[in-house]
SEPARO-165215 format. One record per atom (N, C-alpha, C, O, CB): residue number from 1; atom name; x, y, z. Coordinates in steps of 0.2 Angstrom, whole numbers. Glycine has a CB too. Layout:
% residues N
[r NUM, CA, [X, Y, Z]],
...
% end
This chain:
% residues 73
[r 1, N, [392, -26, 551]],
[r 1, CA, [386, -28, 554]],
[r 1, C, [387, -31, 560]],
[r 1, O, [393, -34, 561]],
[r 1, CB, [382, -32, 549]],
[r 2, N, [383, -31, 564]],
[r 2, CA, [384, -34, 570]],
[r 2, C, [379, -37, 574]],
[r 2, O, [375, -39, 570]],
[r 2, CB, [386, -30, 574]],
[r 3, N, [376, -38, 580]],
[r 3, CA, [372, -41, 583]],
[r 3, C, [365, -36, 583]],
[r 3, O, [359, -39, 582]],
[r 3, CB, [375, -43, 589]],
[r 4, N, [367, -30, 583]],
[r 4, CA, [362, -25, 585]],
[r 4, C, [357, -27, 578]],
[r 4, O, [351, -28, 578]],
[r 4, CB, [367, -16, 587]],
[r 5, N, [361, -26, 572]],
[r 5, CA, [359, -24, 566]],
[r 5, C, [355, -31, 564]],
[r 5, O, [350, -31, 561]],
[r 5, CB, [366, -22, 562]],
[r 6, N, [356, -35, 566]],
[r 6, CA, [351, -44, 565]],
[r 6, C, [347, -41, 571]],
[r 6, O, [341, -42, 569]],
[r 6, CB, [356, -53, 568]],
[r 7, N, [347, -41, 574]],
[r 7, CA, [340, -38, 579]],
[r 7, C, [336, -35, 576]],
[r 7, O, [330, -37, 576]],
[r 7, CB, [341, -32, 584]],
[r 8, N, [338, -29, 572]],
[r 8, CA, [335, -25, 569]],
[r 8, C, [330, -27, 564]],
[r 8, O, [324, -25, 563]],
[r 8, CB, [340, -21, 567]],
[r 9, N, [336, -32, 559]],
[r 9, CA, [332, -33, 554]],
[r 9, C, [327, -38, 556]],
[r 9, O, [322, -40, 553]],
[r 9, CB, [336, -36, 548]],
[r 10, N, [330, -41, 562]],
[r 10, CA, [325, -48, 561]],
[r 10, C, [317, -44, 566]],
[r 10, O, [311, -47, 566]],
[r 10, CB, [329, -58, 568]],
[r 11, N, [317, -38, 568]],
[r 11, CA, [313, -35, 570]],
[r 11, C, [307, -34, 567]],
[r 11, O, [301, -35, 567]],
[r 11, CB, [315, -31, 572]],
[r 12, N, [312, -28, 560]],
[r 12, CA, [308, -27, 556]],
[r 12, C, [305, -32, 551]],
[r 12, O, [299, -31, 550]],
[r 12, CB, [311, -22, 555]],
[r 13, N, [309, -37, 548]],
[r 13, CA, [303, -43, 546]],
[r 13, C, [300, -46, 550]],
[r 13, O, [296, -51, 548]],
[r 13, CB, [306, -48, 542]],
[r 14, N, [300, -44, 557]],
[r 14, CA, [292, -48, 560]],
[r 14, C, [289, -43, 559]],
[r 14, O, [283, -45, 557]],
[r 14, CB, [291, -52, 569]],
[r 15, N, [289, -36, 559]],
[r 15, CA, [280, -33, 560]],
[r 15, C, [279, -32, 553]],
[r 15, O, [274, -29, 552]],
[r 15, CB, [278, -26, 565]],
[r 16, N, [283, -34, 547]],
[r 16, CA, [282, -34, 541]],
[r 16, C, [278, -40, 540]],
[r 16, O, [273, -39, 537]],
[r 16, CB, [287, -33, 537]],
[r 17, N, [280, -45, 542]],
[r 17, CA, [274, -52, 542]],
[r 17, C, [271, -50, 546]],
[r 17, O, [267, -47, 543]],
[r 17, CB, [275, -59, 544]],
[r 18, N, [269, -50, 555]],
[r 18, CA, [263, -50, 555]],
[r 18, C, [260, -45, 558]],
[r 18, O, [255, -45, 562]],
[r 18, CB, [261, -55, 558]],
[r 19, N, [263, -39, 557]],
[r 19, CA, [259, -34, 559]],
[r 19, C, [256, -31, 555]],
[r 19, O, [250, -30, 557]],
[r 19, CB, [262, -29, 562]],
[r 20, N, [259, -30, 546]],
[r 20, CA, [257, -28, 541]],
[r 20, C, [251, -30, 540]],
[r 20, O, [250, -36, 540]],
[r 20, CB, [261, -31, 538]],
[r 21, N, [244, -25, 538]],
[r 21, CA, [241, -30, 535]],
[r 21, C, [238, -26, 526]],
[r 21, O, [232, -25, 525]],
[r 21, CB, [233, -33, 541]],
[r 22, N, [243, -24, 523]],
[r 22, CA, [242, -19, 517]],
[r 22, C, [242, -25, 511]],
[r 22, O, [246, -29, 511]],
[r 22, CB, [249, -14, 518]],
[r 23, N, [240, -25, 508]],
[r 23, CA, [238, -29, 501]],
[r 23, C, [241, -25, 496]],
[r 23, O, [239, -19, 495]],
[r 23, CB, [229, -29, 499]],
[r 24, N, [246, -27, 492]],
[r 24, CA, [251, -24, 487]],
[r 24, C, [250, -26, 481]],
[r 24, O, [248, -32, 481]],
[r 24, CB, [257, -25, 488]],
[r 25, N, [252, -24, 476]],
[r 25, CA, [253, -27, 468]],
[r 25, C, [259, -28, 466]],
[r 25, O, [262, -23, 469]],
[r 25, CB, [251, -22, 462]],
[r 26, N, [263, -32, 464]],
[r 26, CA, [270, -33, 463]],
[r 26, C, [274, -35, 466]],
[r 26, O, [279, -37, 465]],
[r 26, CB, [272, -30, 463]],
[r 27, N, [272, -34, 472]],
[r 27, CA, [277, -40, 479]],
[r 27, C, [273, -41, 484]],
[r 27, O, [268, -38, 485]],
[r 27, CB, [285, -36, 483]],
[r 28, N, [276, -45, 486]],
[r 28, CA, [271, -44, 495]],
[r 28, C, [276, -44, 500]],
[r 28, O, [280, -48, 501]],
[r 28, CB, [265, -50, 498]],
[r 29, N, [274, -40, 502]],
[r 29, CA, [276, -39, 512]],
[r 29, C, [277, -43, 515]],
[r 29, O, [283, -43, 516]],
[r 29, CB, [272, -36, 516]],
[r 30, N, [275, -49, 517]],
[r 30, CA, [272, -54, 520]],
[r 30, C, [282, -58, 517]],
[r 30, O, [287, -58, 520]],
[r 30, CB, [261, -58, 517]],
[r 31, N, [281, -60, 511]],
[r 31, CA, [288, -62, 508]],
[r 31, C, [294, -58, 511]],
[r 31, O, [298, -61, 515]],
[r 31, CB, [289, -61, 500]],
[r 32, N, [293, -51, 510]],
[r 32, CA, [301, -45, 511]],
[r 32, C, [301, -48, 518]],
[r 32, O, [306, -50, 520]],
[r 32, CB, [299, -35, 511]],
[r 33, N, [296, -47, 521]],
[r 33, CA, [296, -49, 530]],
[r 33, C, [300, -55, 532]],
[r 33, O, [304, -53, 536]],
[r 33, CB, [288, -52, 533]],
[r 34, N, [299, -61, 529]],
[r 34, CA, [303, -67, 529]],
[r 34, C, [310, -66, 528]],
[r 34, O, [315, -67, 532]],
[r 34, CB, [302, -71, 524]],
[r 35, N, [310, -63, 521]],
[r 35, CA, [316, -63, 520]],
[r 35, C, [321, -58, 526]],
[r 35, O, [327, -59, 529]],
[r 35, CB, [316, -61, 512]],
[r 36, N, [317, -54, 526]],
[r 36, CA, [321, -49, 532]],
[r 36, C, [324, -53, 538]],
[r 36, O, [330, -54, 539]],
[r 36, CB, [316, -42, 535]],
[r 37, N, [318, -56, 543]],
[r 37, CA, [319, -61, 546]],
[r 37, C, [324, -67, 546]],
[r 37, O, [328, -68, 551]],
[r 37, CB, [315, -62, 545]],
[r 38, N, [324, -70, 541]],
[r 38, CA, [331, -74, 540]],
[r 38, C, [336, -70, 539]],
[r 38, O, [341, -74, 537]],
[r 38, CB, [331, -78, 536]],
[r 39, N, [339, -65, 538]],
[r 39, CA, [345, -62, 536]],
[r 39, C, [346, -59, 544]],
[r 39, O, [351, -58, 547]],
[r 39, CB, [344, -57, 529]],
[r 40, N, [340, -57, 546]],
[r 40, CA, [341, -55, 554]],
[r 40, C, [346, -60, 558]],
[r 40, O, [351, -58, 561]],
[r 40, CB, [335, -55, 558]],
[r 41, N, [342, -67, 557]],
[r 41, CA, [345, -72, 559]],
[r 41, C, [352, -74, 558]],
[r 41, O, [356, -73, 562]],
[r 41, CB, [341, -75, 557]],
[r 42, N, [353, -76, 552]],
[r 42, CA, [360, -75, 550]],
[r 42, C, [364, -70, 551]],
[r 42, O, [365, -71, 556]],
[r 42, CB, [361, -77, 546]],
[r 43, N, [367, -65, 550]],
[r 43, CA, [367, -61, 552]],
[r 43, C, [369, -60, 561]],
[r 43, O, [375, -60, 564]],
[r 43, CB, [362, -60, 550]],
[r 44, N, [365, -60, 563]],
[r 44, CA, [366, -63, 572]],
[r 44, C, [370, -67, 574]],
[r 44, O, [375, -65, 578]],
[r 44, CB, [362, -68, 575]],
[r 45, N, [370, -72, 571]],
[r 45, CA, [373, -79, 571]],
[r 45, C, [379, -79, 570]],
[r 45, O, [383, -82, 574]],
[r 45, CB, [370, -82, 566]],
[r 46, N, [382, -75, 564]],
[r 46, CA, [388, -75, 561]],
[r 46, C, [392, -71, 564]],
[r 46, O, [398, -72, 563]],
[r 46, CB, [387, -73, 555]],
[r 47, N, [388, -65, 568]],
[r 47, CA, [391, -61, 571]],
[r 47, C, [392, -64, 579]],
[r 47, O, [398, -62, 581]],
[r 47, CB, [387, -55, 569]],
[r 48, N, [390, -67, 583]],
[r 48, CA, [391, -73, 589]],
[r 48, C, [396, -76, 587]],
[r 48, O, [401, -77, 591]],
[r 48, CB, [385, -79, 592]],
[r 49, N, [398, -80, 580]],
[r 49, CA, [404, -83, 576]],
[r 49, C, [411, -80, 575]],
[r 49, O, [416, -81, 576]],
[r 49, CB, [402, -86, 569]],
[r 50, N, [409, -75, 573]],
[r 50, CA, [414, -72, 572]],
[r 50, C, [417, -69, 578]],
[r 50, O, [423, -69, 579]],
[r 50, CB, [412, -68, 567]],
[r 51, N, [413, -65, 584]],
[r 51, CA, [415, -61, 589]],
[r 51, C, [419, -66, 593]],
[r 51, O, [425, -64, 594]],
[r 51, CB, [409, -58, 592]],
[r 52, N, [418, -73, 595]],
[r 52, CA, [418, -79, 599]],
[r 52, C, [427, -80, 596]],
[r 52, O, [432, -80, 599]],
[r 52, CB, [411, -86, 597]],
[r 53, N, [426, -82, 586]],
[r 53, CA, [432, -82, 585]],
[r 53, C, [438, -76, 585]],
[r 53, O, [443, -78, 584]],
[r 53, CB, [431, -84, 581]],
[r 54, N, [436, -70, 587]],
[r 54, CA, [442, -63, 586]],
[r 54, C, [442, -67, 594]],
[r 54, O, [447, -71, 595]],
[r 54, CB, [438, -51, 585]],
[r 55, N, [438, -67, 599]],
[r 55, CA, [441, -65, 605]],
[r 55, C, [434, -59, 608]],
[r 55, O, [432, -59, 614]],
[r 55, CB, [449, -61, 603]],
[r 56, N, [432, -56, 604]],
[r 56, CA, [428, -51, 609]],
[r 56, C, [435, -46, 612]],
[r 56, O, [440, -45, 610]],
[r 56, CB, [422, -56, 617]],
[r 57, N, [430, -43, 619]],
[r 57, CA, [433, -38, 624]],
[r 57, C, [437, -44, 627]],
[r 57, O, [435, -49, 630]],
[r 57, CB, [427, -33, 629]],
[r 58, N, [445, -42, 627]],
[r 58, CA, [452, -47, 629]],
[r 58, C, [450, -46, 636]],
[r 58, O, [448, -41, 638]],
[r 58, CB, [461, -45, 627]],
[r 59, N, [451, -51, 640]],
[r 59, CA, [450, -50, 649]],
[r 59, C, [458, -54, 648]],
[r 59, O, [461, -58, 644]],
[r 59, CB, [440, -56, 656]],
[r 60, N, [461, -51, 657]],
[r 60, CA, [469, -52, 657]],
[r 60, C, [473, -49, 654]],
[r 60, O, [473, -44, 651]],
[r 60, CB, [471, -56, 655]],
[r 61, N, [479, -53, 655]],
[r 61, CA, [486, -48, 653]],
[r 61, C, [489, -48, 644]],
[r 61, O, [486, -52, 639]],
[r 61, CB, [493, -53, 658]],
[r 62, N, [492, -45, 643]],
[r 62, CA, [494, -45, 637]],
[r 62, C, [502, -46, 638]],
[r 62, O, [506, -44, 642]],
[r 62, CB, [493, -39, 634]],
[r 63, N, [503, -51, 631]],
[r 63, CA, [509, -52, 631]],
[r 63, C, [514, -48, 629]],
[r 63, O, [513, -45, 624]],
[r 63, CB, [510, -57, 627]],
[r 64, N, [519, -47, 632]],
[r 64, CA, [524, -42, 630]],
[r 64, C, [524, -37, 634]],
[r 64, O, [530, -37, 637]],
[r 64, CB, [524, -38, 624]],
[r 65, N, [518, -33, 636]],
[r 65, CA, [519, -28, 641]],
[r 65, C, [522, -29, 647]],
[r 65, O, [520, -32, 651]],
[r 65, CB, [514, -26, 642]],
[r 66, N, [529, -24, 647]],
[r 66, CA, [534, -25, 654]],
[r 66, C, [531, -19, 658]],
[r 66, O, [530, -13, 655]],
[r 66, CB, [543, -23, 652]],
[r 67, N, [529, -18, 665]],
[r 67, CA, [528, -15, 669]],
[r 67, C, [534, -13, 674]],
[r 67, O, [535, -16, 679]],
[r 67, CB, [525, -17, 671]],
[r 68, N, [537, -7, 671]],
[r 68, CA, [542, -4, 676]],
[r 68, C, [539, 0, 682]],
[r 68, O, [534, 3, 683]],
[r 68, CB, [547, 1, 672]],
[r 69, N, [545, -2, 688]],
[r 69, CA, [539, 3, 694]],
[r 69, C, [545, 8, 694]],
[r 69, O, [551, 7, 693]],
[r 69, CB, [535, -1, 703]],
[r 70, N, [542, 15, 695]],
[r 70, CA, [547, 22, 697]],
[r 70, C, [548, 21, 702]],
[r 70, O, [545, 19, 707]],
[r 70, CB, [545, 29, 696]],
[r 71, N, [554, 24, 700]],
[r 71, CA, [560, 25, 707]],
[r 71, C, [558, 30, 712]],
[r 71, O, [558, 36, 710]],
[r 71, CB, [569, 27, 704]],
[r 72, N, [556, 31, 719]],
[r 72, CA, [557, 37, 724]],
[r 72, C, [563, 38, 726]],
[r 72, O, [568, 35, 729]],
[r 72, CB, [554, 36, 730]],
[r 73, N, [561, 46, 721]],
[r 73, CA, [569, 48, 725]],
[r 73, C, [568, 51, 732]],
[r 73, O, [572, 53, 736]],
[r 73, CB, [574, 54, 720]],
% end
């Protein structure tokens, strides 16, 4: 999961809260919506924590790599 995917979810539980306006027996929408929402959220979050701590995309050199230059003959 990644950042895209908390977007996603936190998207889809907003228009499940307030776009929604469907009246259900057995669950409600309006709740799933929340809940989606906060997991969007976290989710996100976790994933900025985590990316921050790998490093992300490395900018700079790498250790070890020797650069030989070829000889003109």
């Amino acid at each position: 999961m990644g950042i895209g995917t908390g977007i996603v979810l936190f998207t889809a539980g907003a228009i499940m809260r307030y776009a929604v306006t469907v009246q259900t027996q057995g669950f409600n929408l309006h709740t799933i919506g929340i809940i989606l929402m906060i997991a969007g959220v976290a989710t996100t979050v976790l994933s900025m924590f985590f990316w921050q701590s790998w490093g992300g995309l490395r900018r700079g050199t790498r250790e070890g790599t020797v650069v030989r230059e070829r000889e003109i003959l």
